[in-house]
C-alpha positions in Angstrom: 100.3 23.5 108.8 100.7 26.8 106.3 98.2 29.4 106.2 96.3 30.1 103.2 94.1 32.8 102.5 91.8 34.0 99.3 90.0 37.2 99.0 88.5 39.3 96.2 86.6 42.6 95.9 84.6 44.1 92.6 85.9 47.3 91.9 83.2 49.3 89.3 86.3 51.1 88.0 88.2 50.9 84.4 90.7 48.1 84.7 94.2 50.5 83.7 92.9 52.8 86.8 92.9 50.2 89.0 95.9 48.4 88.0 97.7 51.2 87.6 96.6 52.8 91.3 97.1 49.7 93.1 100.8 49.1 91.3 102.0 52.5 92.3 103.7 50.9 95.4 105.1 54.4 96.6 101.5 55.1 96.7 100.2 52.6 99.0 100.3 54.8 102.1 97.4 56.7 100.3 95.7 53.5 99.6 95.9 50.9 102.6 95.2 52.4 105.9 97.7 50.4 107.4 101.0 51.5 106.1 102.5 54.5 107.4 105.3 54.6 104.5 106.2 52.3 101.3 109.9 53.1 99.7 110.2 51.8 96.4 114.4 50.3 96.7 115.2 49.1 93.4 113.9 48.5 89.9 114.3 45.9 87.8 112.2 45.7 84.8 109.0 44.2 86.1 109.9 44.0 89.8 110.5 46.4 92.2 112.0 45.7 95.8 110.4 47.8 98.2 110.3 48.6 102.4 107.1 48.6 104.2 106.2 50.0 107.6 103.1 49.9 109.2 101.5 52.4 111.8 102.5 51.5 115.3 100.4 48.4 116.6 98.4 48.4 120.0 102.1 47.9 121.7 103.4 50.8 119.8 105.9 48.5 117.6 106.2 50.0 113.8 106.6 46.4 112.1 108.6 46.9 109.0 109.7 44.6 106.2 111.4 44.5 102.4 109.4 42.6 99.6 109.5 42.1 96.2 107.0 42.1 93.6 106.9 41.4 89.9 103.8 42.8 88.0 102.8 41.2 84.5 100.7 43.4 82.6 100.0 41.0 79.7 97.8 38.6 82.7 97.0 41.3 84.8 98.8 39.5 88.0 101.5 40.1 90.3 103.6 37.7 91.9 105.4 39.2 95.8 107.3 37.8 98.4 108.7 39.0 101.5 112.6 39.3 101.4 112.9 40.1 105.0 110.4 37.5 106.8 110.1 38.3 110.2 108.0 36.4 112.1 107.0 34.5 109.2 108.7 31.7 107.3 107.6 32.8 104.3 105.1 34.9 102.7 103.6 34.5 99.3 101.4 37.0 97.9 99.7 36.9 94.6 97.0 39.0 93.3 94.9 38.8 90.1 92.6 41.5 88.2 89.5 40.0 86.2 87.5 42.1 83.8 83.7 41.3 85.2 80.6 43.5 84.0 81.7 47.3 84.1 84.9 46.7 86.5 87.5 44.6 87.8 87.3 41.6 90.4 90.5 41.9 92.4 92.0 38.7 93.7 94.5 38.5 96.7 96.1 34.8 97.4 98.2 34.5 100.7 100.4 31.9 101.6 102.6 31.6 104.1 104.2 29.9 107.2 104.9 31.6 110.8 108.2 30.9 112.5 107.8 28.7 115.7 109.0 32.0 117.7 106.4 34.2 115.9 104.1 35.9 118.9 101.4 33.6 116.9 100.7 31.0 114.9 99.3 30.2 111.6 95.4 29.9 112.1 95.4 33.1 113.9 97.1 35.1 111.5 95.1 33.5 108.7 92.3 34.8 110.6 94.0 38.5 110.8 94.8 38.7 107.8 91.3 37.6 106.5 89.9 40.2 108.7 92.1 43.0 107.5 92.4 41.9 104.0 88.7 42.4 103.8 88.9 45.9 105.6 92.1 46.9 103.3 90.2 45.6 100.1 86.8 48.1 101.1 89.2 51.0 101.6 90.5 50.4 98.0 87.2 49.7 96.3 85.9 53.4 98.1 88.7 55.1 96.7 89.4 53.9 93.7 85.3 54.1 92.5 84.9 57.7 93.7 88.4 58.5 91.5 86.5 56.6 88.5 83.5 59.0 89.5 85.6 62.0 89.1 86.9 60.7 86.5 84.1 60.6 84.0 82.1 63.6 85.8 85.1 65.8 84.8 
């Protein structure tokens, strides 16, 4: 059985700020509080291969993988995958930015498979990830709407 998650967040921010902020992959370090470094690899048009590493986990392992991601401006989604798996058998990522009242409802669609050998198995890193996604996703949505704030106070 995959895992398969779906989570979204209203953002009261204009929709460029937070497409744009959230696109800026060498940025992400500023934005997730779980990456300790994002190195954008290659470019190529629309999609940019990129290295992620995490802060070191409760066993002091820096987890660290290479993904790609193609944004489409025109639908406001992007389509990732990991490159270099890891534990899992594959990772699908794809998120989607709606226009709703005076912001943006950001969309973030999981799936994936863990690996047999991976240290666990797919309900339980459906659960992590819902619980982080939803801790990641706050982070954002605080940042972001206090840069809108500034923003329009300037």
């Amino acid at each position: 059985m995959a895992g398969h998650t779906d989570n979204s967040v209203f953002i009261a921010a204009p929709m460029d700020l937070v497409w744009e902020r959230t696109n800026d992959i060498a940025g992400w370090p500023q934005l997730f509080s779980e990456y300790a470094a994002a190195e954008v690899i290659a470019r190529d048009g629309a999609t940019v291969r990129f290295r992620l590493t995490m802060h070191p986990d409760e066993n002091g392992i820096m987890w660290s993988w290479v993904s790609e991601r193609t944004a489409d401006l025109a639908t406001r989604t992007t389509r990732s995958q990991r490159v270099e798996p890891g534990p899992f058998k594959y990772m699908f990522l794809f998120w989607e930015y709606l226009p709703e009242g005076d912001g943006v409802r950001m969309r973030w669609v999981q799936d994936f498979e863990m690996k047999p050998t991976a240290p666990i198995g797919d309900d339980a890193m459906q659960d992590r990830l819902n619980r982080n996604t939803a801790i990641q996703m706050e982070r954002i949505k605080g940042l972001l709407e206090a840069e809108a704030a500034a923003l329009t106070s300037a």
